[in-house]
C-alpha positions as CSV (number, residue, x, y, z in Angstrom):
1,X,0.0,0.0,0.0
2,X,2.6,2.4,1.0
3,X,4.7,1.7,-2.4
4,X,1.5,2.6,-4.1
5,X,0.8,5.7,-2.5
6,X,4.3,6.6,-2.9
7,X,4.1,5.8,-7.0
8,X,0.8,7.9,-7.0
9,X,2.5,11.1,-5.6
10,X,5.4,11.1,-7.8
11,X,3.3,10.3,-10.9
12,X,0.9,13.2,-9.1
13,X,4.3,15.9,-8.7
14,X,5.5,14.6,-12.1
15,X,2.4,16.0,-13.9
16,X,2.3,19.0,-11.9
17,X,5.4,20.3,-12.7
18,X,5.2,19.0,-16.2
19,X,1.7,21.8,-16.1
20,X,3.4,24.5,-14.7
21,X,6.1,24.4,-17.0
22,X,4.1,24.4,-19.8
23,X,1.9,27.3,-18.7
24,X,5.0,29.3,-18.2
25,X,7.3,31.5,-20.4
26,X,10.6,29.8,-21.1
27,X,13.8,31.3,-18.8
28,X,17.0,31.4,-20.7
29,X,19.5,28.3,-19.7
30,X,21.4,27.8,-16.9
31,X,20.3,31.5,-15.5
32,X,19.4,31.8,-11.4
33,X,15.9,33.3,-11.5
34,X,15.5,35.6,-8.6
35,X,12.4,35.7,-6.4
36,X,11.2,39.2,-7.9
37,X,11.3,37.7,-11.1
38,X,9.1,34.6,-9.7
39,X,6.3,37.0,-8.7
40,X,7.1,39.4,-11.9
41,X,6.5,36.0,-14.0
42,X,3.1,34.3,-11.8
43,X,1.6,38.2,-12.3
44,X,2.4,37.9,-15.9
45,X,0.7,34.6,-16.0
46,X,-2.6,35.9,-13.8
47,X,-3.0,39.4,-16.0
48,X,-0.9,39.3,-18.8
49,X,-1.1,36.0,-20.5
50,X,-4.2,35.6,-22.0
51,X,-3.9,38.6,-24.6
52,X,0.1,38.2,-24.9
53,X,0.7,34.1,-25.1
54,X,-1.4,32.3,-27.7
55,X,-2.9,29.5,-25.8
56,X,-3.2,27.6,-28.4
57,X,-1.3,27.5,-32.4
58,X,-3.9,28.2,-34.3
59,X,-5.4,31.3,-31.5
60,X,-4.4,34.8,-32.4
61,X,-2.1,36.7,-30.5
62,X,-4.7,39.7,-29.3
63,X,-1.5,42.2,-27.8
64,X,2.5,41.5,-29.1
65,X,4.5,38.4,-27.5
66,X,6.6,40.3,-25.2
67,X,10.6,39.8,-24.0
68,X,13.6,41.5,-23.0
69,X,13.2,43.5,-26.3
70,X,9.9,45.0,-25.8
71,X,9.8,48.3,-25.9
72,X,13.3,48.2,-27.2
73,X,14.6,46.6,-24.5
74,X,14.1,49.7,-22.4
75,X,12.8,48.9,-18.9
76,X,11.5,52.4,-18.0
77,X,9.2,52.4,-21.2
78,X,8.1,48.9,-19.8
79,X,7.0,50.3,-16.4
80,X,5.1,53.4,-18.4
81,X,3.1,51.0,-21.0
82,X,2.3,48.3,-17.9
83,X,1.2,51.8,-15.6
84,X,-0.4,53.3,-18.0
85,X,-1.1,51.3,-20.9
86,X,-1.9,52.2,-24.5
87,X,-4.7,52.6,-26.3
88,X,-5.3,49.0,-27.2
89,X,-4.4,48.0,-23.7
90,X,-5.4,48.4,-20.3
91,X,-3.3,50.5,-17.4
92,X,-2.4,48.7,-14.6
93,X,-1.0,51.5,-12.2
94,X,-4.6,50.9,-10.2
95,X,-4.4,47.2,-10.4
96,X,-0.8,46.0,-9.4
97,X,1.6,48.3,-6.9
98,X,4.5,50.0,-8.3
99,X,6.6,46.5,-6.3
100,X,4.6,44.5,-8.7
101,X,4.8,46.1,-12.0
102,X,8.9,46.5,-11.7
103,X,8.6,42.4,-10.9
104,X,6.7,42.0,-14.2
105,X,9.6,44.0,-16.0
106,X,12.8,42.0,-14.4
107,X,10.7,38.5,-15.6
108,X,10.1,39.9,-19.1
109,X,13.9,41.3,-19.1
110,X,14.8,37.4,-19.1
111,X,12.3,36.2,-22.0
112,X,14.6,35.5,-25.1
113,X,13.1,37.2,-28.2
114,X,9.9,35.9,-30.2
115,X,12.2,33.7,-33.0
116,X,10.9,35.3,-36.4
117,X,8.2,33.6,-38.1
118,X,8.5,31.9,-41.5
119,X,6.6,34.4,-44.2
120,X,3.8,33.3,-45.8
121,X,3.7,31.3,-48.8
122,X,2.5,33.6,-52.0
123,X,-0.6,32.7,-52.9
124,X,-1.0,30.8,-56.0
């Protein structure tokens, strides 16, 4: 019984972290992630996700997939667009505390950038 129990939890912590990794933006290789860039990357997954991650491949991208060269790469401009947003998106100076919006910035700092997509085949 106890062998049993023991197989279910790891198949159970297996499949868990197996989820969470897939829900979450990639981290460049063999870098130490800090714990502001933990929070910076669980309040990009609560707020941020859904209109700038396709959840699926075939799901349009509603805002641009962002990384350490949004904004060209300029952290400042990041804080301004979250606070304040744009006209397509959103401020969220009301939302998130100025803590929580610089944690969002050092987590997108250590997305690699969007590889380019393949252009579209000319129509025939």
């Amino acid at each position: 019984m106890g062998r049993c129990l023991g197989a279910i939890a790891s198949i159970l912590a297996l499949s868990l972290a197996m989820l969470w990794s897939a829900g979450a933006q990639p981290v460049t290789v063999n870098q130490t992630v800090t714990d502001q860039q933990l929070t910076g990357m669980r309040l990009f997954n609560q707020s941020c996700r859904v209109c700038h991650t396709k959840p699926q491949m075939t799901s349009p991208l509603y805002g641009p997939q962002l990384s350490q060269s949004s904004a060209g790469g300029n952290a400042e401009v990041m804080r301004e667009v979250i606070s304040n947003g744009t006209p397509r998106m959103p401020g969220f100076k009301y939302h998130f505390e100025p803590a929580q919006i610089e944690a969002i910035v050092a987590y997108l700092k250590t997305l690699p950038p969007p590889a380019a997509s393949a252009p579209a085949a000319a129509p025939r």
